[in-house]
Backbone as a ProteinNet text record, in pm:
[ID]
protein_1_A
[PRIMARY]
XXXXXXXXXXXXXXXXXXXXXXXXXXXXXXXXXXXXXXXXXXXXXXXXXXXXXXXXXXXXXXXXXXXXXXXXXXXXXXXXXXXXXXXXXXXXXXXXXXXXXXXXXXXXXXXXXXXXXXXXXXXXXXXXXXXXXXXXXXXXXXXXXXXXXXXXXXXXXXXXXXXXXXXXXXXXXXXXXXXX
[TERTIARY]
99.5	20.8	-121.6	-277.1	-361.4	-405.3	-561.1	-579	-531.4	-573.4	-570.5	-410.9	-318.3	-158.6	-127.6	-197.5	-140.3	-166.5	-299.7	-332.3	-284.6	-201.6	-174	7.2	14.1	149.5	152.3	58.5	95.1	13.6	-103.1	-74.5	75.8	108.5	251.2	359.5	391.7	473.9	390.5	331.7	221	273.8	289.9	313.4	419.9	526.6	671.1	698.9	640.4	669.1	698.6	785	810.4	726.3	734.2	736.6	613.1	510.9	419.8	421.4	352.7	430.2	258.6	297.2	212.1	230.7	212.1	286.4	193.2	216.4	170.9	127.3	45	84	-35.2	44.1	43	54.8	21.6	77.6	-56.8	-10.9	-94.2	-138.8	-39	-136	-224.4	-257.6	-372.8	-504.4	-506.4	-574.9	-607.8	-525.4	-587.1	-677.4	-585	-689.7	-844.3	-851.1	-961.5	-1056.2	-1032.6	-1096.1	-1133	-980.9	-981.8	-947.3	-1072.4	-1080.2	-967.5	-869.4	-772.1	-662	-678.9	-537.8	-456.9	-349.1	-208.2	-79.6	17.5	137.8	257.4	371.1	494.9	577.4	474.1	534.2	440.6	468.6	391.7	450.5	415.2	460.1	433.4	541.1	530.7	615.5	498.2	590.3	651.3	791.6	868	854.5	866.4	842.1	707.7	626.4	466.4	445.4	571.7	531.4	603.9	512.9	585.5	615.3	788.5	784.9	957.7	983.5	1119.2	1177.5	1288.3	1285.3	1387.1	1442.2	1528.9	1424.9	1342.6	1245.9	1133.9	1116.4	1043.2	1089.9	1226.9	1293.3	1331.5	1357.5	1322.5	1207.7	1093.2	963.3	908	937.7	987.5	1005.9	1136.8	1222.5	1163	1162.3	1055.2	927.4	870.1	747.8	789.7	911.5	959.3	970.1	1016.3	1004.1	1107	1175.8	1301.6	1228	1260	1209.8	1351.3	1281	1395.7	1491.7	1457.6	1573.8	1597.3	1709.7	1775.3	1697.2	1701.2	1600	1570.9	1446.9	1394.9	1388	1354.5	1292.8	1170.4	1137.6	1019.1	942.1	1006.9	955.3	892.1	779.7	711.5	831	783.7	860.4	826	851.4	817.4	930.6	848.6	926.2	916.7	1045.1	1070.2	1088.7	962.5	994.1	1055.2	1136.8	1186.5	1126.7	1112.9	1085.9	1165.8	1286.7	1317.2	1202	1139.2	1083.5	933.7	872.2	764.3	669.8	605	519.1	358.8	334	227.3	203.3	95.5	91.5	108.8	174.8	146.4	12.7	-11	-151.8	-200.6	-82.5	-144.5	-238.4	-210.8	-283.3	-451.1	-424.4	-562.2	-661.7	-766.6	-827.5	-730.9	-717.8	-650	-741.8	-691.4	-806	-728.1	-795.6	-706.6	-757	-703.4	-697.9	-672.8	-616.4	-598.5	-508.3	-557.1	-475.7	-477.8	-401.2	-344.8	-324.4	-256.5	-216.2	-157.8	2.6	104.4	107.5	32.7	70.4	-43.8	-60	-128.3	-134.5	-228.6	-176.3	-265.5	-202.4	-380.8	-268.8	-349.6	-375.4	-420.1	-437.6	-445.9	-538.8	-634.1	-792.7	-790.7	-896.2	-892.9	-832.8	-850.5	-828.5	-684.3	-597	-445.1	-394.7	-449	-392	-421.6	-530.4	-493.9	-407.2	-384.3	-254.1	-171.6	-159	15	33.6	-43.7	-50	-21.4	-21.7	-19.6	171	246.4	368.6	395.4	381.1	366.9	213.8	102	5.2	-2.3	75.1	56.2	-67.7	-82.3	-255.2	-244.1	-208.3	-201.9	-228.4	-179.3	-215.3	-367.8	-422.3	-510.4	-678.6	-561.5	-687.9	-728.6	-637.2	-669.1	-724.1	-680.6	-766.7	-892.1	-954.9	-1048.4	-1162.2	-1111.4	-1157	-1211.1	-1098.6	-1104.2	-1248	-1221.9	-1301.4	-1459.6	-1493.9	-1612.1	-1639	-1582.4	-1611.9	-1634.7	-1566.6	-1555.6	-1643.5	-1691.9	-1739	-1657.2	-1509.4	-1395	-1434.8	-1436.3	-1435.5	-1333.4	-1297.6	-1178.9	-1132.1	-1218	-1140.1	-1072.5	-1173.1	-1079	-945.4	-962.9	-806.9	-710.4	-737.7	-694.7	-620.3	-748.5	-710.2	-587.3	-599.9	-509	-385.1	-340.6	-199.3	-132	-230.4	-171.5	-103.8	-158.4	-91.1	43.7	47.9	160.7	345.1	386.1	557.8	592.7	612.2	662.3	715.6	834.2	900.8	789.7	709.6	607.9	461.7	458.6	313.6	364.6	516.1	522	597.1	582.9	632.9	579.4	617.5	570.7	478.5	520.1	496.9	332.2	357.7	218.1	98.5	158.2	35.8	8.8	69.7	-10.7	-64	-12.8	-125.5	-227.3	-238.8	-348.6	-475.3	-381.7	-478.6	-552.8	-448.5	-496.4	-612	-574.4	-694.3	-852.5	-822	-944.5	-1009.4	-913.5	-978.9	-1082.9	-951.5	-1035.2	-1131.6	-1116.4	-1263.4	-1390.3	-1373.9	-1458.7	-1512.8	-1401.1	-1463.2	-1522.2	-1467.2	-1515.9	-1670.8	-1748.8	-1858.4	-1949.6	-1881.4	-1974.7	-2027.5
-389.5	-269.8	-298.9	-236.6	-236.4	-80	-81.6	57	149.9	170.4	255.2	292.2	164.9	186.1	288.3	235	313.7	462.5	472.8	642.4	719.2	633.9	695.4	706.1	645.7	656.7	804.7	803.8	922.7	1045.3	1043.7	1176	1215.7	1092.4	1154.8	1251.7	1138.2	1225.3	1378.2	1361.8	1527.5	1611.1	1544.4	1661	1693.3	1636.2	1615	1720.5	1709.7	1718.4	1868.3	1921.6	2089.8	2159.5	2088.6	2083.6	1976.6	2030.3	1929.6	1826.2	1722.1	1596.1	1507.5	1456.1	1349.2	1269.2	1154.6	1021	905.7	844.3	767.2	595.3	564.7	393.6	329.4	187.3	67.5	-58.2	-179.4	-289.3	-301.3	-342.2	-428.5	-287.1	-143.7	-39.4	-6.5	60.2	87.5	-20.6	-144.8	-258.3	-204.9	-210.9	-201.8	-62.9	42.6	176.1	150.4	44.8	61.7	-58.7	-87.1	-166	-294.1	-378.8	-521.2	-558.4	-611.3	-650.9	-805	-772.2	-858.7	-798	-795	-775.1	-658.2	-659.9	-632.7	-642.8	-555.6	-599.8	-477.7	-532.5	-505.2	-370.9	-339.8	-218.3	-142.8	-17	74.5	108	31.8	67.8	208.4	298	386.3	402.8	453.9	483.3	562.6	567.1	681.7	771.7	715.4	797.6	894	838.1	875.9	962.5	1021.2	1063.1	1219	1297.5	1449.4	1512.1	1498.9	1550.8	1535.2	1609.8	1649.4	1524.5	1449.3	1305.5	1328.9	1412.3	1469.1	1488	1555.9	1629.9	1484.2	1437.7	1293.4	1225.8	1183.6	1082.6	1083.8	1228.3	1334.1	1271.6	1336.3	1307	1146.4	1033.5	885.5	881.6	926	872.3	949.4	1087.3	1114.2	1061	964.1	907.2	757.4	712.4	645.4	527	500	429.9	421.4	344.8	364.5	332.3	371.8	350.2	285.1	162	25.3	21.8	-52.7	-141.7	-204.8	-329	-432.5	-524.2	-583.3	-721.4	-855.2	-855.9	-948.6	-885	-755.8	-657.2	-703.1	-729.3	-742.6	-603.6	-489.8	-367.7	-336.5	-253.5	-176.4	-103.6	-79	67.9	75.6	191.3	236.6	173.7	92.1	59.2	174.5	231.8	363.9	258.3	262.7	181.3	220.6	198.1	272.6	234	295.3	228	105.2	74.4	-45.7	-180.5	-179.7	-245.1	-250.3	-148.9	-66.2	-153.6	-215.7	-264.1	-228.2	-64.7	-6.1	83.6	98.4	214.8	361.1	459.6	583.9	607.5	696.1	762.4	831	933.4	980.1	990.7	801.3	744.5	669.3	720.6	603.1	699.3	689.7	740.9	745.2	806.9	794.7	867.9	791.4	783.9	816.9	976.2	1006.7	934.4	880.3	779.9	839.9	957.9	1027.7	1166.7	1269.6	1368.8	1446.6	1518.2	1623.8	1699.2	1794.6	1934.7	1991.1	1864.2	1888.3	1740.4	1653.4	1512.1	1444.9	1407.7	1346.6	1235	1089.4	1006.3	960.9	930.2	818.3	775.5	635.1	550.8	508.6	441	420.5	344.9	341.3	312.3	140.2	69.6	-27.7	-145.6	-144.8	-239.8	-241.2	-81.1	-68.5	-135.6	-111	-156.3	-373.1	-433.6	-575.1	-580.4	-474.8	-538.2	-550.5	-466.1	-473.4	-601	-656.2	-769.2	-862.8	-872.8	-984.6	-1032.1	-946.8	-993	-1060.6	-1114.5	-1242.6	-1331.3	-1264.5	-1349.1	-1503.4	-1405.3	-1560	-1544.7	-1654.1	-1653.3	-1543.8	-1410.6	-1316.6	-1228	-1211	-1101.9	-1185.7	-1353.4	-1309.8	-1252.3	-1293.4	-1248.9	-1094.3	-1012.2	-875.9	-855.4	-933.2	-907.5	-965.1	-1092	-1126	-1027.2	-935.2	-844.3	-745.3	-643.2	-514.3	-548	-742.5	-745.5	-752.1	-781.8	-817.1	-686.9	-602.9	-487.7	-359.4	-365.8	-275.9	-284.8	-445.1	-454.8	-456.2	-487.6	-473.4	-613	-567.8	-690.7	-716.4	-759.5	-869.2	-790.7	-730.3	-632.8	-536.5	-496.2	-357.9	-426.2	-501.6	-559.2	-594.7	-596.6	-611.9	-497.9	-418.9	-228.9	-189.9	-231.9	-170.5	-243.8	-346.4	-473.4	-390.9	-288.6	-218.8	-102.1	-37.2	56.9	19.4	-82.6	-105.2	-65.3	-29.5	-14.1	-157.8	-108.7	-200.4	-326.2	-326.5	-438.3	-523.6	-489.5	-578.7	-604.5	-485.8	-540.2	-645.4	-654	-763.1	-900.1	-886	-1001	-1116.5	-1243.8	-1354.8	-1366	-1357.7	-1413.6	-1345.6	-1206	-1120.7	-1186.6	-1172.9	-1236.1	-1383	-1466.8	-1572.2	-1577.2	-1503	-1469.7	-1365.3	-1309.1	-1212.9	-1380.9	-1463.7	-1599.7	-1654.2	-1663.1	-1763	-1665.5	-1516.1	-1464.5	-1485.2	-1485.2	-1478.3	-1598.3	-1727.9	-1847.8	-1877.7	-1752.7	-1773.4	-1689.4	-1551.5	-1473.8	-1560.4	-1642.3	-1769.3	-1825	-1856.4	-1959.3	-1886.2	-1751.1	-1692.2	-1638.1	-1636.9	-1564.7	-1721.9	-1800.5	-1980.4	-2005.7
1383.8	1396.4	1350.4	1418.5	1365	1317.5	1312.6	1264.6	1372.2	1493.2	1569.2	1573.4	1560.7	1592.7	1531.1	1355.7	1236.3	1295	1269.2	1308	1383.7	1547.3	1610.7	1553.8	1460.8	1421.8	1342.6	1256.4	1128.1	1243	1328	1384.7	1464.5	1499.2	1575.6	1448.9	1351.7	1237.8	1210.5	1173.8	1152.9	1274.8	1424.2	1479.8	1491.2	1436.4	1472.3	1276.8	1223.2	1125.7	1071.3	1033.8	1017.5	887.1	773	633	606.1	497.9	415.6	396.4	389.9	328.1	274.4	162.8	105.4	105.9	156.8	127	61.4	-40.7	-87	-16.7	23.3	76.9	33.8	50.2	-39.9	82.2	34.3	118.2	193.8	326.2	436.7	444.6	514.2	544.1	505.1	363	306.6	349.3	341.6	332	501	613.3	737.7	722.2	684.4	684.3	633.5	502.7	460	529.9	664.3	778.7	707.1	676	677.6	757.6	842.9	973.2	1034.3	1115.5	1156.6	1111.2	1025.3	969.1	1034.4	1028.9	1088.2	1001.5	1086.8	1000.4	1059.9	1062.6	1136.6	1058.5	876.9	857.3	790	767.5	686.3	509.3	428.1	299.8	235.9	207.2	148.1	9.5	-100.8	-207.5	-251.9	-252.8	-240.4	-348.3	-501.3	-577.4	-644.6	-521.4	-542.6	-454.3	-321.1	-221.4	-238.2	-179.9	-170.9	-29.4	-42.7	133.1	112.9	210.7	277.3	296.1	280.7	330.6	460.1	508.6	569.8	699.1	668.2	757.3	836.6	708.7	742.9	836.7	802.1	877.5	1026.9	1032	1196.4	1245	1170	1245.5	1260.3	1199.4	1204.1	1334.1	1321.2	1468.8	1578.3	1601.6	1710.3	1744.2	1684.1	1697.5	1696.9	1741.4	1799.4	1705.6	1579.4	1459.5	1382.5	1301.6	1192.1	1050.6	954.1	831.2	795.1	691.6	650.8	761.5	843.9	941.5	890.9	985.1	933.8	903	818.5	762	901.4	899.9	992.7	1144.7	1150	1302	1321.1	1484.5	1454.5	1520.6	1520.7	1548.3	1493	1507.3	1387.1	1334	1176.4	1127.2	992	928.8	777.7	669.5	578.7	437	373.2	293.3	203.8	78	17.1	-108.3	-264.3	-285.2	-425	-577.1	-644.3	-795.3	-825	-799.5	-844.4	-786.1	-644.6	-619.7	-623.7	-676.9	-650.4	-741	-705.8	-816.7	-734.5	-846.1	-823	-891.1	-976.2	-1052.3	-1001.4	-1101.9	-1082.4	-1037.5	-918.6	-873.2	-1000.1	-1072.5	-1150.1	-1244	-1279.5	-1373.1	-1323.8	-1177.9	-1177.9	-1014.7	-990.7	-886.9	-785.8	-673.5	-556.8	-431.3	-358.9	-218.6	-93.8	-15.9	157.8	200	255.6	410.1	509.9	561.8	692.9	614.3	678	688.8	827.1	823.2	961.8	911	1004.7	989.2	887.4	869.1	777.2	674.6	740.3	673.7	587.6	443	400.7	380.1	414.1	342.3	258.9	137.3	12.5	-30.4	-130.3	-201.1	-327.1	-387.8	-542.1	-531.8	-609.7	-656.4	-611	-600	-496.9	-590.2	-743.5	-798.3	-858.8	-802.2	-849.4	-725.1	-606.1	-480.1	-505.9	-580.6	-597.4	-711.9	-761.5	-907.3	-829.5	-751	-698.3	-593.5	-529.5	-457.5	-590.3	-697.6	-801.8	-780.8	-759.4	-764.7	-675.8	-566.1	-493.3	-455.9	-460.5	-454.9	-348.6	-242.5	-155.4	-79.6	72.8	146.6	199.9	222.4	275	192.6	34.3	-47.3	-104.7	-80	-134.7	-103.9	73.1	149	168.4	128.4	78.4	-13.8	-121.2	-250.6	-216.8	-208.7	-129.1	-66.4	48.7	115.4	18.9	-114.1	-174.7	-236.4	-307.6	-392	-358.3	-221.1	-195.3	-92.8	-51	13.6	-37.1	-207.1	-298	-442.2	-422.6	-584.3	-685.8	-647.4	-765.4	-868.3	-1024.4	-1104.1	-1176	-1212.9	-1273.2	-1383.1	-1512.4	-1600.5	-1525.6	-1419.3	-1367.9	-1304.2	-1226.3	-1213.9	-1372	-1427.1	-1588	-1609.4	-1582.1	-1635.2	-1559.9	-1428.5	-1305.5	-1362	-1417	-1456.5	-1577.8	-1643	-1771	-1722	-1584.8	-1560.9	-1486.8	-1462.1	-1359	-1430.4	-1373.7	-1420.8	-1525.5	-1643.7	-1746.1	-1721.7	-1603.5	-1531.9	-1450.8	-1398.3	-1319.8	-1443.1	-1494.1	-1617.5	-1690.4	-1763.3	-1839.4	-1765.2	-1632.9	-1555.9	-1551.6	-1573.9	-1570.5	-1484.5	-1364.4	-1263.4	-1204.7	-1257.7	-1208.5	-1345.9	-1453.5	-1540.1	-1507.9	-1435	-1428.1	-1278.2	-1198.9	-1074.5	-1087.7	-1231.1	-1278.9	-1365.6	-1361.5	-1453	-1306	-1179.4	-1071.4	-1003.3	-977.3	-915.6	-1017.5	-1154.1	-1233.3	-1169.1	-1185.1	-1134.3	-1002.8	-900.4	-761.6	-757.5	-798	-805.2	-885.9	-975.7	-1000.1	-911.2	-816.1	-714.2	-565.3	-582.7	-451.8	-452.2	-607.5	-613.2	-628.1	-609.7	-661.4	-512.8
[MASK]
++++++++++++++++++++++++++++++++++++++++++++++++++++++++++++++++++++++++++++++++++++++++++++++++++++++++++++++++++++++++++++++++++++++++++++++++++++++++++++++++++++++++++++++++++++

């Protein structure tokens, strides 16, 4: 999917849609909405426990707009990830700026402040998350404490994770090397 796919995806849910809905997103989507140019990607991450809406009602308007949320592993269809807190490595909105990216009639969607959206890329940090971060950081002016700030808010299980604090050490390194 690119931008235009996306958009034409969430006006379809909006019209299909009976009931309000907010939905929180994260991932490649947000990053295409906020016109990182090329980029693409086969799903729409949404965070479930960040999102306000019917999931009953949702999942209707999904499939009328011709889409499944979590298929079988390895589709190469488009469709919506329903992401749960066990996997969620992203701060509460509550805690940090949050940004619409599109609304409609019945459907909202935003995002979490530009430097919560590179924490959460820290839990795998491969050439794909860092070319997003890459992008937030030089399109946004994001600096390195604020990515700091954004790693404190993250869910306890991912803030004290190995693996995100030492890809919170490798981005310091490469934002080093990306401003040299």
């Amino acid at each position: 999917m690119d931008k235009q796919r996306i958009l034409e995806i969430f006006a379809s849910i909006d019209r299909h849609l009976q009931s309000v809905a907010k939905l929180c997103l994260y991932g490649s989507g947000a990053f295409i909405l906020l016109d990182e140019e090329d980029r693409t990607s086969l799903d729409i991450d949404i965070a479930a426990p960040y999102s306000t809406v019917d999931y009953s009602d949702l999942s209707r308007a999904v499939e009328m707009s011709g889409l499944a949320i979590n298929p079988e592993t390895g589709t190469n269809e488009d469709h919506i990830e329903w992401i749960s807190i066990v996997r969620l490595c992203l701060a509460d909105p509550a805690t940090t700026d949050s940004m619409v990216l599109w609304q409609g009639s019945k459907l909202t969607i935003f995002t979490v402040s530009p430097a919560d959206l590179i924490a959460s890329k820290l839990i795998r940090y491969d050439d794909i998350d860092k070319s997003d971060i890459h992008y937030l950081v030089f399109q946004m002016n994001i600096a390195f404490k604020a990515v700091v700030n954004a790693v404190s808010k993250l869910p306890a299980q991912f803030r004290d994770d190995v693996i995100v604090k030492e890809n919170l050490l490798n981005l310091e390194q490469d934002m080093k090397l990306w401003t040299n």
